[in-house]
Structure formats: C-alpha cells, structure tokens
N, CA, C and O atoms as a MOPAC input file, in Angstrom:
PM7 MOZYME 1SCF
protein

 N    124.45900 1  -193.38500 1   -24.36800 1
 C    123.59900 1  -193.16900 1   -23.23100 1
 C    122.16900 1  -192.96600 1   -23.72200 1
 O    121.77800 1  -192.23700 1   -24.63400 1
 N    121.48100 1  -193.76500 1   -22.92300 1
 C    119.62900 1  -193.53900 1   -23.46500 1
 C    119.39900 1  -192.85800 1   -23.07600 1
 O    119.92100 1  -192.63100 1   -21.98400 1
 N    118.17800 1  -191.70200 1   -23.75200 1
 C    118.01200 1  -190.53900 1   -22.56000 1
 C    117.33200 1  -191.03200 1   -21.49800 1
 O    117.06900 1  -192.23400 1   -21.53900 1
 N    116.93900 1  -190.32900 1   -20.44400 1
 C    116.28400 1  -190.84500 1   -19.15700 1
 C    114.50900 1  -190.30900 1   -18.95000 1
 O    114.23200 1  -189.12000 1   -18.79200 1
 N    113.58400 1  -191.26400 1   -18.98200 1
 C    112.36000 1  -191.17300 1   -18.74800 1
 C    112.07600 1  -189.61500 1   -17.88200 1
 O    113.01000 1  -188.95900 1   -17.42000 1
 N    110.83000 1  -189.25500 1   -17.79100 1
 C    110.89000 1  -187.84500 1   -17.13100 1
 C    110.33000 1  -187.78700 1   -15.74200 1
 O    110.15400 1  -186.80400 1   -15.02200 1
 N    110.09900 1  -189.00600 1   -15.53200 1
 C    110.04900 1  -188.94600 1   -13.65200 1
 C    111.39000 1  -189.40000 1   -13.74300 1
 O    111.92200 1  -188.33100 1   -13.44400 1
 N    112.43900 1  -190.25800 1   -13.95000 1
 C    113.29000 1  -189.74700 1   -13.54800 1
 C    114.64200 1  -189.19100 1   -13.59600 1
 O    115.70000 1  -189.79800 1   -13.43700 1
 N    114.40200 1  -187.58400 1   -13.90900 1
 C    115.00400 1  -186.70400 1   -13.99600 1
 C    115.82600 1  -186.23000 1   -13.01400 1
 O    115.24500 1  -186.35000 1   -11.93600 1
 N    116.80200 1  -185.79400 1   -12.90000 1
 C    117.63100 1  -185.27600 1   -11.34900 1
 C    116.66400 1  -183.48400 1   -11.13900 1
 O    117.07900 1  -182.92500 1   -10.12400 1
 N    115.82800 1  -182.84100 1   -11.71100 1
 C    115.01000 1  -181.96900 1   -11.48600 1
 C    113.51300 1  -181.94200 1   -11.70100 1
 O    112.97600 1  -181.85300 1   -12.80500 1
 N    112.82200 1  -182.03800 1   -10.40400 1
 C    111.69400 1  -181.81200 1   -10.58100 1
 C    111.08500 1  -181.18300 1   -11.49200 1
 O    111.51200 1  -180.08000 1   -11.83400 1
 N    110.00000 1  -181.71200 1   -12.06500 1
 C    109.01200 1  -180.32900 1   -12.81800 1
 C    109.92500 1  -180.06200 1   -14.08000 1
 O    109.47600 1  -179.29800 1   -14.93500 1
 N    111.78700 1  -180.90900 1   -14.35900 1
 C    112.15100 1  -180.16900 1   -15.35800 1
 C    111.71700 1  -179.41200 1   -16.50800 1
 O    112.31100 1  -178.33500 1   -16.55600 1
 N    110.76100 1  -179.61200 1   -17.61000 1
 C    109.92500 1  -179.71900 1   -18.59900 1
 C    109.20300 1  -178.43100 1   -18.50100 1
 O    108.70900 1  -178.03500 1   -19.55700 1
 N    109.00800 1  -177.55200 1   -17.24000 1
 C    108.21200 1  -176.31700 1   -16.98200 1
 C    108.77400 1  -175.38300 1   -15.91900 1
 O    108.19400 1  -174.60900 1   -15.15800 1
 N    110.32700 1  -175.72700 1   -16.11200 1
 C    111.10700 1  -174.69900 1   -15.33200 1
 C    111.28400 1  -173.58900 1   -16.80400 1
 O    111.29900 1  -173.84000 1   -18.00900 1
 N    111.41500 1  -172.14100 1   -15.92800 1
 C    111.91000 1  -171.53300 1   -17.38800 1
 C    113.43100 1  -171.53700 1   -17.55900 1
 O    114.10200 1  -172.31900 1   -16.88600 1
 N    113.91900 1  -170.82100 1   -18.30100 1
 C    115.54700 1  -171.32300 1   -18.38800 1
 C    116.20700 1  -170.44800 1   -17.39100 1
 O    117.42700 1  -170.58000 1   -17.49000 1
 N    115.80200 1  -169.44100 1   -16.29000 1
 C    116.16300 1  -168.60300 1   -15.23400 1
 C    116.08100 1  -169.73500 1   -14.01200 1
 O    116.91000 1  -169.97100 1   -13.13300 1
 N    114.75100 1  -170.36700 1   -14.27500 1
 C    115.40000 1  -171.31500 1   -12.87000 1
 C    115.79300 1  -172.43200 1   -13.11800 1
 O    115.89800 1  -173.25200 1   -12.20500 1
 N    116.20200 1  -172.84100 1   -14.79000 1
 C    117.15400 1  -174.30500 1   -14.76600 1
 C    118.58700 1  -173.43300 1   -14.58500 1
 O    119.31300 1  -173.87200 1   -13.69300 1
 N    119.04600 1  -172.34900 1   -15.25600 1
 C    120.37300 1  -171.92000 1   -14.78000 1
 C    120.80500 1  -172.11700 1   -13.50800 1
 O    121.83400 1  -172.66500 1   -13.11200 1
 N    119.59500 1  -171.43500 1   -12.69500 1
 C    120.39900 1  -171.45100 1   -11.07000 1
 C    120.51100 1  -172.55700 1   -10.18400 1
 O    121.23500 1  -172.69100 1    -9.19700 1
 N    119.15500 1  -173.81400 1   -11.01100 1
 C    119.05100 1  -175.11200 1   -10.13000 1
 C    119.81200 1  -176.15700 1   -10.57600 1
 O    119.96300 1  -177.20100 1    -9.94200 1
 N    120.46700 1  -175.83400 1   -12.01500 1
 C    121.06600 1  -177.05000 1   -12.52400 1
 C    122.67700 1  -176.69600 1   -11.97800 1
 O    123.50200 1  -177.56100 1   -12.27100 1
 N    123.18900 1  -175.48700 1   -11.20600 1
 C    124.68500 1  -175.24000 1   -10.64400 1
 C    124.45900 1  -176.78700 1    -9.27000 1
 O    125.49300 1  -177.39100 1    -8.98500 1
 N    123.40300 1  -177.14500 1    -8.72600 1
 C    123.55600 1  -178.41100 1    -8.12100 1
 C    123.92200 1  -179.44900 1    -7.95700 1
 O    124.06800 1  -180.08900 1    -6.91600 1
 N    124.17600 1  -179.80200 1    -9.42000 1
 C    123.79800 1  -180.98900 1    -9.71600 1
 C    125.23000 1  -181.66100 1   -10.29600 1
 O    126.11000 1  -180.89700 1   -10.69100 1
 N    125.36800 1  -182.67400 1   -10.32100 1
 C    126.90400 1  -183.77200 1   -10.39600 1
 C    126.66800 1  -183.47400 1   -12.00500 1
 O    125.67900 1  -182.94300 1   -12.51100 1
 N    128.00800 1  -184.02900 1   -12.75000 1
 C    128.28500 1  -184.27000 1   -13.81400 1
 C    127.43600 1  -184.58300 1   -14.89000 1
 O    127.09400 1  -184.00600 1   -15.92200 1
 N    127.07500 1  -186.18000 1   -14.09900 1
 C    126.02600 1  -187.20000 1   -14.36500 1
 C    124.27000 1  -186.72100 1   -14.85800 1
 O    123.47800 1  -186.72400 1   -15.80000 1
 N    124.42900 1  -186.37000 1   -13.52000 1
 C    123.08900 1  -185.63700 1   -13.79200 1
 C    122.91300 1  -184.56800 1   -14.97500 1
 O    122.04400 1  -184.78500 1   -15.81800 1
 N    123.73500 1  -183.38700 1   -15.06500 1
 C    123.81800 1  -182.93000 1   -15.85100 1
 C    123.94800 1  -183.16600 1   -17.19700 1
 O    123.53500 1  -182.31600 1   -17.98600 1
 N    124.48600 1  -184.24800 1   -17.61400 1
 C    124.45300 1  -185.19400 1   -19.14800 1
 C    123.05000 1  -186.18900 1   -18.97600 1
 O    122.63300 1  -186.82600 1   -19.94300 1
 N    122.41600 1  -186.24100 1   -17.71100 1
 C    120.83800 1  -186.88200 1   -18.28100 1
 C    120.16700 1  -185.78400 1   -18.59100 1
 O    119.80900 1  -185.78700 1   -19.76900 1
 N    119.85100 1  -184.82400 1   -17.97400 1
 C    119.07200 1  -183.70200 1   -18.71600 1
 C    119.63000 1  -183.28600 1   -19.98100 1
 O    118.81600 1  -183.07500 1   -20.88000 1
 N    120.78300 1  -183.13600 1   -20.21600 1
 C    121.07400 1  -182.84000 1   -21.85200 1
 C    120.66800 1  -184.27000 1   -22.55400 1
 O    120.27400 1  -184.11600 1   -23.71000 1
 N    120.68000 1  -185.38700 1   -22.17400 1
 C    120.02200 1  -185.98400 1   -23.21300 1
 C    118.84800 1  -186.35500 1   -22.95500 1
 O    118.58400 1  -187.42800 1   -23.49900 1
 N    118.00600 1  -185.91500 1   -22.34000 1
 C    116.69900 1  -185.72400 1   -22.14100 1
 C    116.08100 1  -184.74600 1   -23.03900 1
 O    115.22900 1  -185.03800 1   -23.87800 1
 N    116.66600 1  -183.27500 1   -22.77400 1
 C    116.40800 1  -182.02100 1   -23.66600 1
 C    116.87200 1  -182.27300 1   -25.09000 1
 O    116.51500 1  -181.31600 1   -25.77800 1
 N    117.65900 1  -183.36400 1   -25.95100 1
 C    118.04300 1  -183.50400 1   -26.95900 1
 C    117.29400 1  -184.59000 1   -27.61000 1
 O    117.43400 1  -184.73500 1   -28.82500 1
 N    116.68000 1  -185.20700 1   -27.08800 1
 C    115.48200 1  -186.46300 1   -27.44900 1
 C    114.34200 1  -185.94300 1   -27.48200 1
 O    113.49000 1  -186.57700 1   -28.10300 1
 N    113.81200 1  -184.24500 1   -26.64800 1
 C    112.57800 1  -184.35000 1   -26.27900 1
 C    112.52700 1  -182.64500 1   -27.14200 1
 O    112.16600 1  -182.41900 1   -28.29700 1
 N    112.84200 1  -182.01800 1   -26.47600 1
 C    112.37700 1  -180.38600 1   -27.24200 1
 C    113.33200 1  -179.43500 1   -27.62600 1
 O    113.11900 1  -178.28400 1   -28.00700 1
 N    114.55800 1  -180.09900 1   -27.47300 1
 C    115.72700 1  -179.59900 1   -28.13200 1
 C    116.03400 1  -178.54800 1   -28.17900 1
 O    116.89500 1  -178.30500 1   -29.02500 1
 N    115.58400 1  -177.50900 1   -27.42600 1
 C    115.64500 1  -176.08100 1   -27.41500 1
 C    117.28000 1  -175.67000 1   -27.45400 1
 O    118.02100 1  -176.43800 1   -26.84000 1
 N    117.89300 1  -174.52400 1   -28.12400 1
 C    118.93800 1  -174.18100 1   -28.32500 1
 C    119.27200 1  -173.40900 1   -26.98000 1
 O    120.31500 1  -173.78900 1   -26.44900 1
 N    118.72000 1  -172.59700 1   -26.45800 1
 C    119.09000 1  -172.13700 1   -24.93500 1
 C    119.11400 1  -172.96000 1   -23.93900 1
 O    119.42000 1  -172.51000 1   -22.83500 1
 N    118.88200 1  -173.99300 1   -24.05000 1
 C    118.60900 1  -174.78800 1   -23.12900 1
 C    119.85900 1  -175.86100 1   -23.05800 1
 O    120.52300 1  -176.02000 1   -22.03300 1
 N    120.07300 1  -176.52800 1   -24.20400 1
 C    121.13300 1  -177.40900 1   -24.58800 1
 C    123.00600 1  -176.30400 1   -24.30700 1
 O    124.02700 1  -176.69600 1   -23.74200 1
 N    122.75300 1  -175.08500 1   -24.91300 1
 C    123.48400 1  -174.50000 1   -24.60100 1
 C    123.89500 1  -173.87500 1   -23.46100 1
 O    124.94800 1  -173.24000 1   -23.40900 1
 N    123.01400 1  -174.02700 1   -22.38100 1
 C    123.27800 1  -173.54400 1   -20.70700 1
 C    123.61000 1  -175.18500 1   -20.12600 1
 O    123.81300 1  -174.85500 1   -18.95700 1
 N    123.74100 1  -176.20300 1   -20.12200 1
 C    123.60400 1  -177.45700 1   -20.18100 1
 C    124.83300 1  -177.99900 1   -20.50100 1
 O    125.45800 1  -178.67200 1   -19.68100 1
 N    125.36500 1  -177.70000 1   -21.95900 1
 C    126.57300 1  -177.90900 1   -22.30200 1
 C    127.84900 1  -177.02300 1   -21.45800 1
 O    128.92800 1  -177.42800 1   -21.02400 1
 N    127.24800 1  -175.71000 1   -21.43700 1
 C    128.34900 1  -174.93100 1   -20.80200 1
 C    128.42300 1  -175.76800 1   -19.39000 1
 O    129.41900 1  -176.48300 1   -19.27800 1
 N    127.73300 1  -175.76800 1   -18.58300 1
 C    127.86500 1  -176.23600 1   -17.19200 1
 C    128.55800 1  -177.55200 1   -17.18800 1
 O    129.41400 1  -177.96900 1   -16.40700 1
 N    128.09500 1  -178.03400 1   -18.06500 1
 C    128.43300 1  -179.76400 1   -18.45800 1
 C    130.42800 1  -179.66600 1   -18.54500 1
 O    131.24400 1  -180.29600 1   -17.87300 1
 N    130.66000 1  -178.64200 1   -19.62800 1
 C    132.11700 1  -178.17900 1   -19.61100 1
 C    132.69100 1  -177.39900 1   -18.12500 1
 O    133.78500 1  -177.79800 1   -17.72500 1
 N    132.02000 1  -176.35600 1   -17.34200 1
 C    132.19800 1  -175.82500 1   -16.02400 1
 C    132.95400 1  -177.39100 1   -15.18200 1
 O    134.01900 1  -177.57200 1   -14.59200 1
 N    132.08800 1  -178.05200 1   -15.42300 1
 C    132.01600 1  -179.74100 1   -14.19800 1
 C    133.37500 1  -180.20000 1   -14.48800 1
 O    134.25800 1  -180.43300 1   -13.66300 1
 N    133.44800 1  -180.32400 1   -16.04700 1
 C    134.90300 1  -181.20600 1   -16.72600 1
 C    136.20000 1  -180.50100 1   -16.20200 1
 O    137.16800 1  -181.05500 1   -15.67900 1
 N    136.00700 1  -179.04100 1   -16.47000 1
 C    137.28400 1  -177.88800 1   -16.10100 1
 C    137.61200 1  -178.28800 1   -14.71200 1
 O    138.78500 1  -178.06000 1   -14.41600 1
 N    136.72600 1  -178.94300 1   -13.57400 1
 C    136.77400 1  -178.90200 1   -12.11000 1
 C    135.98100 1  -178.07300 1   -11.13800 1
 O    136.05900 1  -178.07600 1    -9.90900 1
 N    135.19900 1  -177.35700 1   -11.92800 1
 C    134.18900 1  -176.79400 1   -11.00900 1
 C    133.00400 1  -177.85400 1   -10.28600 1
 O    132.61600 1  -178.79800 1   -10.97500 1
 N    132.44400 1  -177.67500 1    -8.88900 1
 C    132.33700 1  -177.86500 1    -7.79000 1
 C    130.28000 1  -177.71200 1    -7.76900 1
 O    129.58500 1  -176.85900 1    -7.21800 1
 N    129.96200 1  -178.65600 1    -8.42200 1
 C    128.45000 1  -178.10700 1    -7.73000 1
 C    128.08700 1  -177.94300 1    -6.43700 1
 O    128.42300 1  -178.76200 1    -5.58200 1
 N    127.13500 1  -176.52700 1    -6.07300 1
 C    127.26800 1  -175.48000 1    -5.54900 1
 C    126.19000 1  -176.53900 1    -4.56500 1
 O    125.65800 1  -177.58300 1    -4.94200 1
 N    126.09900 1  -175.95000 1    -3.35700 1
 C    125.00600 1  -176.47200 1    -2.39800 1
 C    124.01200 1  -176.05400 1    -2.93100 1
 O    123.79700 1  -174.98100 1    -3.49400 1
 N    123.27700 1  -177.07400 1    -2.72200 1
 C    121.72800 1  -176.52900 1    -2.40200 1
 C    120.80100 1  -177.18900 1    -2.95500 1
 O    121.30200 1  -177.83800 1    -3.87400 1
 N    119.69000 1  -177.36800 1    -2.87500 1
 C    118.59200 1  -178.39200 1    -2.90800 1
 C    117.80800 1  -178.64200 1    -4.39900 1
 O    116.72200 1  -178.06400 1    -4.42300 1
 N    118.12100 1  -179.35500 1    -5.60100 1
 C    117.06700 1  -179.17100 1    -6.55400 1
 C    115.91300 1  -179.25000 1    -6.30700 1
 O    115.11600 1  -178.97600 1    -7.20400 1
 N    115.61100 1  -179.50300 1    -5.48600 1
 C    113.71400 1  -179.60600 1    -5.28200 1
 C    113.57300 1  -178.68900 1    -4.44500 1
 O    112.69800 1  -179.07600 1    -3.67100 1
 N    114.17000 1  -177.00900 1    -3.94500 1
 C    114.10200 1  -176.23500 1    -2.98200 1
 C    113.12900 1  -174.89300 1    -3.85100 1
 O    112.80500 1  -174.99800 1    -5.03400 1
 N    112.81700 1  -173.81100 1    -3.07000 1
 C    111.75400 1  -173.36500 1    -3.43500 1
 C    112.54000 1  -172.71200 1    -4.78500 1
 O    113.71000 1  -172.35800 1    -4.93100 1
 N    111.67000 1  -172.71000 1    -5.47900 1
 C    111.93200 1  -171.74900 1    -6.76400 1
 C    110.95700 1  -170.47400 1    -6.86400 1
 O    109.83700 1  -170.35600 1    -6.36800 1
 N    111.62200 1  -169.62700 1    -7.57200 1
 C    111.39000 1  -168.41600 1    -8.09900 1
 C    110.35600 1  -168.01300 1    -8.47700 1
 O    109.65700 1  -167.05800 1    -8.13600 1
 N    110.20500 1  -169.21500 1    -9.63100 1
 C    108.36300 1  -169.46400 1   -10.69800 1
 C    107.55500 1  -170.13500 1   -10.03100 1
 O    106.60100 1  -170.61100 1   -10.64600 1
 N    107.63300 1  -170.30000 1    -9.06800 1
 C    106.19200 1  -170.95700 1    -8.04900 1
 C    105.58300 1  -169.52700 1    -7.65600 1
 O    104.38800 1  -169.48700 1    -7.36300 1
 N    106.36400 1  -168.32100 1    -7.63500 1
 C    105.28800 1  -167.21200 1    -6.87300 1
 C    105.29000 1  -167.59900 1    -5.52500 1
 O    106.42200 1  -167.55700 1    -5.04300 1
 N    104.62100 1  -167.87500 1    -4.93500 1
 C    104.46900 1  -168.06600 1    -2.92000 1
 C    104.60600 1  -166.82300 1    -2.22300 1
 O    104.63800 1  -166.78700 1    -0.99300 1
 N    104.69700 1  -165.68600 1    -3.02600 1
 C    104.67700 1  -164.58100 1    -2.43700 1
 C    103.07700 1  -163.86100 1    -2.39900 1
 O    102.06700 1  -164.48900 1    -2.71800 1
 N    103.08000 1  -162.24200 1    -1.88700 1
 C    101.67000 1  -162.18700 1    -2.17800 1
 C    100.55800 1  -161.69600 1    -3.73200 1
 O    100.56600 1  -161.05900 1    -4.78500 1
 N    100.05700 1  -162.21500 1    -3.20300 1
 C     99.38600 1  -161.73600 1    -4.80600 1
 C     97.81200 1  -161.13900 1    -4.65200 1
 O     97.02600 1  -161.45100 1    -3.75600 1
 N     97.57600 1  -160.25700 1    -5.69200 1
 C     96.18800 1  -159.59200 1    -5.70800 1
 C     97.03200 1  -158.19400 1    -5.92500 1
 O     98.26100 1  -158.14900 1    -5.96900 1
 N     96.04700 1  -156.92700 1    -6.06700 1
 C     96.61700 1  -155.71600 1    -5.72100 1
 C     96.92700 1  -155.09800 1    -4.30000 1
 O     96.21000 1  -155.16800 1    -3.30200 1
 N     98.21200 1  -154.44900 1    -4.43600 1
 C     98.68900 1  -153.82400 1    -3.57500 1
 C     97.95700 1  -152.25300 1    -2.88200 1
 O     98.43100 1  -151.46100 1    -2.06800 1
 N     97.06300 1  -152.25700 1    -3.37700 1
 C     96.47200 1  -151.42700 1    -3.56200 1
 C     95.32700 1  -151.38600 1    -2.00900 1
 O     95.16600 1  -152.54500 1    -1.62400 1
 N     94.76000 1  -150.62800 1    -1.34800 1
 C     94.23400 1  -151.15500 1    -0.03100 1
 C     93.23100 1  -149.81800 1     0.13500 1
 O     93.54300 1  -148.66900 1    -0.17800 1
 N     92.29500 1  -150.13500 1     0.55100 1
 C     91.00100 1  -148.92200 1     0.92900 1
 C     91.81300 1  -147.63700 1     1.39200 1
 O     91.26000 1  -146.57500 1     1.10300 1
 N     92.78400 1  -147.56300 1     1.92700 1
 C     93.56100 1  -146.49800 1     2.89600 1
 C     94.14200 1  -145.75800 1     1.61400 1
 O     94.54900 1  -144.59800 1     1.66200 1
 N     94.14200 1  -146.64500 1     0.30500 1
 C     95.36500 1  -145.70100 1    -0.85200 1
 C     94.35400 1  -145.48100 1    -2.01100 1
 O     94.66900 1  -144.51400 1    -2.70500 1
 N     93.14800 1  -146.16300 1    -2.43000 1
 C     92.58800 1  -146.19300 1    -3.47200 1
 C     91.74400 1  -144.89900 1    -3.80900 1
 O     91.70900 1  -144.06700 1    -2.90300 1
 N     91.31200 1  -144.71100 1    -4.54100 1
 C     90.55600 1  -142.92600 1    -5.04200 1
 C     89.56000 1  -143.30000 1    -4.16600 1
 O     89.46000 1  -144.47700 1    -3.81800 1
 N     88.75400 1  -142.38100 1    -3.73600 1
 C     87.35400 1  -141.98400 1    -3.83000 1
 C     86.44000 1  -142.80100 1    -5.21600 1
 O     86.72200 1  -142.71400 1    -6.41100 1
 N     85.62700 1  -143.35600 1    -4.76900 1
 C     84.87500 1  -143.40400 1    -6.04200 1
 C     84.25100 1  -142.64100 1    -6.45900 1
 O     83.90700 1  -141.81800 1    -5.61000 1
 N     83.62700 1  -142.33500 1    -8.10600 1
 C     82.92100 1  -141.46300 1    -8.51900 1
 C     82.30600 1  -141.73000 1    -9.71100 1
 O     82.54200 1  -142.80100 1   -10.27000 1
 N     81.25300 1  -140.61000 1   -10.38600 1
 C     80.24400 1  -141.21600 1   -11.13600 1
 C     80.56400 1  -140.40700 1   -12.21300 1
 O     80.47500 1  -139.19300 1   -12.02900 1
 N     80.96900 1  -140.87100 1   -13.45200 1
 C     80.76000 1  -140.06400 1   -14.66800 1
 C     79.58900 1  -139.20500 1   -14.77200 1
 O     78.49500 1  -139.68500 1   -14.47800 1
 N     79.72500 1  -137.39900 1   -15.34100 1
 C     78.57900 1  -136.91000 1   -15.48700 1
 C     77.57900 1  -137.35900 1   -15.73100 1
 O     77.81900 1  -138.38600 1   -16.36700 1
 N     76.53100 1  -137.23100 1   -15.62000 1
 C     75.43500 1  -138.01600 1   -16.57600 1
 C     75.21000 1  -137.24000 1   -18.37800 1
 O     74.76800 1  -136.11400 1   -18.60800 1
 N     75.55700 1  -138.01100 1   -19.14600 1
 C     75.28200 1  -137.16200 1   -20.51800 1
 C     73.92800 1  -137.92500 1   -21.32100 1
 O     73.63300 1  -139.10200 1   -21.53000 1
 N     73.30000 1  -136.63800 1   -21.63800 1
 C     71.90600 1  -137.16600 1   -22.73700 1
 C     70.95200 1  -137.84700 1   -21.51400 1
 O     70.50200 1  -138.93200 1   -21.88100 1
 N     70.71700 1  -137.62800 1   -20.73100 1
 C     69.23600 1  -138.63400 1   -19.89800 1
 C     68.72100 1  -137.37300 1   -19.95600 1
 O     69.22000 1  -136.24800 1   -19.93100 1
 N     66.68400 1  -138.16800 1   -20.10500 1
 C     65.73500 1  -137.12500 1   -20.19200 1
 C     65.65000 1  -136.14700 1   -18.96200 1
 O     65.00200 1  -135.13800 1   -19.23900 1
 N     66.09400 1  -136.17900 1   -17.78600 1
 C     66.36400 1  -135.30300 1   -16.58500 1
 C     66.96000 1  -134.18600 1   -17.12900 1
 O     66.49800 1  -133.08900 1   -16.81600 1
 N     68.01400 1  -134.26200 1   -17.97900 1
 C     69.13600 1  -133.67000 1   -18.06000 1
 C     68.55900 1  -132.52700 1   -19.49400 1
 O     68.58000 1  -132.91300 1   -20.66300 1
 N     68.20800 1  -131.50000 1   -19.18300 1
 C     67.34100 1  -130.34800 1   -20.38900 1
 C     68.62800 1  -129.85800 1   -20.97600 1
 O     69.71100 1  -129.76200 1   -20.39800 1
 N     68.34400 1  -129.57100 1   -22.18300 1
 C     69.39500 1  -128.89200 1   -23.14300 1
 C     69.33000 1  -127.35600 1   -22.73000 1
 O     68.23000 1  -126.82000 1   -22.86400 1
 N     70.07900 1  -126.80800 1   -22.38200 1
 C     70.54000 1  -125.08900 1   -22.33000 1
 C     70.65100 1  -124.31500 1   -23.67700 1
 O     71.17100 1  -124.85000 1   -24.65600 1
 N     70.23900 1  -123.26100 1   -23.70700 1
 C     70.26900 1  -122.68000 1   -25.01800 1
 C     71.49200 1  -122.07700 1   -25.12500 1
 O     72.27700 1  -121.87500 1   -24.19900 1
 N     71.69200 1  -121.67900 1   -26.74600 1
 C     73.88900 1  -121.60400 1   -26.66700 1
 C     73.63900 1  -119.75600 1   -27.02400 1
 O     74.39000 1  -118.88300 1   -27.45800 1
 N     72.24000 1  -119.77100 1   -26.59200 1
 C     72.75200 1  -118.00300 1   -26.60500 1
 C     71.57900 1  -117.13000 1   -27.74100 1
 O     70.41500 1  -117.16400 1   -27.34000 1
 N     71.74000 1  -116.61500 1   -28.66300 1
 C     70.75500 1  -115.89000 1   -29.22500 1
 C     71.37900 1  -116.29500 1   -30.91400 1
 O     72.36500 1  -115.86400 1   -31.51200 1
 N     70.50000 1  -117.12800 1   -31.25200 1
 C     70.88500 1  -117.92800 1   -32.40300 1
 C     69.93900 1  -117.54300 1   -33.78700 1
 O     69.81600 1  -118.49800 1   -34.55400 1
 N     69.32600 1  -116.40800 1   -34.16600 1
 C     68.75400 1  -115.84300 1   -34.72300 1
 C     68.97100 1  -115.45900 1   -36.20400 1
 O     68.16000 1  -114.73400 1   -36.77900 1

C-alpha cells in the first residue's frame, strides 16, 4: 500500500491534531482508513505514540469492534471556540494603586534620631 497524499487523508488537519484528539477522532473511522493514516504517519513523522494508538485501533477493528458515530471533521477540542481573554471583570479586579514613592526630591529624608 502507498501511503496516501495529505489532502487526502480520512482526517482533516491530520498533521496538527495532538494525539488527544487523533485518539478520540480516529474511534470513527473504517479499517481502511485507519491503515491510510498509519501509512501516512510511517512515511512522514513516524512518531511512536502515534503509530502505536493507530496500530492498537487498527487491531480493536480486526477483533470486530464497530467504529463509533460521529463526524471526523466535527468540532474538536484544540480549536478552543470557547471564551478567551481573562475571566477576570471590573466587578472582581483590585482597586488600583500606586507604589510608595521612594527617593524623589519631594520626598525629605527624616532623621533616625540623635546620632552623635
């Protein structure tokens, strides 16, 4: 089997999923599919976690297990789409405030007492 070019892959974006969302997106996918990405990942960056979550599933398929519903191109995890910035909001944040002022000519030295 040749490996398969990377548009077309049975997973989008494969190449910059991390291995948390090829685990859960590659339970989708037919047999087939699953032996083009292993020889995709074995021609291209060969990663050992990767080949090894790949193979296992690849064996899951052979035993008779059932890929699971659901959409490889459906939202993932590592896109973020949630909110972002700080949680943080005028209603919760300190007071602002100004460090003493230390050493400016305003600011006169005090004497430390009777130094004689």
């Amino acid at each position: 089997m040749t490996a398969p070019g990377r548009s077309t892959l049975p997973l989008p974006d494969y190449d910059h999923l991390p291995i948390g969302g090829l685990e859960s997106r590659v339970r989708s996918l037919a047999a087939e599919e699953v032996e083009e990405l292993l020889a995709y990942e074995r021609t291209h960056a060969d990663r050992l976690p990767v080949t090894e979550l790949l193979t296992a599933r690849l064996e899951q398929l052979e035993a008779g297990a059932e890929p699971t519903s659901g959409d490889p191109g459906a939202f993932r995890p590592e896109q973020g789409g949630g909110r972002t910035g700080s949680p943080v909001s005028p209603a919760t944040s300190p007071q602002p405030f100004s460090p003493p002022p230390h050493g400016t000519p305003d600011q006169r030295g005090k004497p430390k007492g009777d130094r004689t």
